[in-house]
Phi, psi and omega in degrees: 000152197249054176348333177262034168236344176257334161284112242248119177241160203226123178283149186058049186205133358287003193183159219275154193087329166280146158240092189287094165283097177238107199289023144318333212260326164266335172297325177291011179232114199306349203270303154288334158331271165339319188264003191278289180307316186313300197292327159303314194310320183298320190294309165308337205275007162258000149272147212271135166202133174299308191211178178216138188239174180176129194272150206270131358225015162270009170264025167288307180283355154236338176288335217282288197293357188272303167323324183270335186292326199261332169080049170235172168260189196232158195213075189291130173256097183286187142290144176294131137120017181274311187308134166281339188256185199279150173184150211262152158231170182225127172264187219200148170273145157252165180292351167230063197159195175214157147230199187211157171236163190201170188189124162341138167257008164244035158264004154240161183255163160289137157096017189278136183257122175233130198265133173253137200227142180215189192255352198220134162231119190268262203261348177087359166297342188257299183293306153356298171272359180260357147324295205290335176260350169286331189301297209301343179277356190118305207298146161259132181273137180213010169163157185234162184218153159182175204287309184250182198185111159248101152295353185279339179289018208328080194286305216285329153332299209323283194285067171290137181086013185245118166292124194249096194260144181236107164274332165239152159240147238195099191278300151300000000 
């Protein structure tokens, strides 16, 4: 299946110059949904994983089905003050800004091996800090997964010693 005739892309959004990749367009199709995960799950299945984490909120929507595809659990990486319970945070640069990610602090065990999985990986700060709260947990990160991959941004520099699955890549 050719995933880029289905992911719908909007030129000058969020601002003139992005080439907005949005994956709305595969998720509303169930077919391609299903077969997005199937094939991640296939680029993973040779690593060993306890679990999966996923940063808020579209690595909700490839981690959750990638974690039940895979029979692991799932681990939501949030914005600081959406979790109810104690949780450790990191803050982060945004490209206008700053924000912060948090995570339970008993969703990784120490030495539990975990794949963080998201639909984008761009400039890489955002997968970068959630390394840094699974590490702080205990956890070995043992590979990120995602949907898209914009190489030019070479977010995948960030995560040195992190094996990096891409299913589609996007040169612009």
């Amino acid at each position: 299946m050719n995933f880029k005739e289905i992911i719908r892309v909007i030129p000058d959004f969020p601002q003139p110059g992005i080439s907005f990749k949005d994956i709305t367009t595969l998720l509303n199709n169930g077919e391609a949904y299903r077969q997005a995960i199937d094939e991640l799950k296939a680029l993973v299945a040779h690593l060993k994983i306890d679990i999966i984490a996923g940063p808020e909120a579209r690595g909700f929507v490839v981690g959750a089905p990638l974690a039940y595809a895979l029979g692991v659990g799932f681990v939501p990486i949030r914005k600081s003050g959406k979790l109810p319970y104690e949780t450790i945070e990191v803050g982060y640069d945004l490209e206008y800004g700053k924000d912060k990610l948090a995570v339970h602090t008993d969703a990784i065990k120490p030495g539990q091996n975990v794949l963080i999985a998201d639909d984008l990986l761009a400039t890489g700060g955002t997968i970068a800090t959630s390394v840094n709260l699974i590490e702080q947990l205990g956890g070995k990160v043992v590979g990120a997964a995602f949907l898209i991959e914009l190489v030019e941004l070479a977010g995948r520099n960030k995560l040195t010693d992190i094996e990096v699955i891409s299913l589609l890549n996007y040169e612009d």
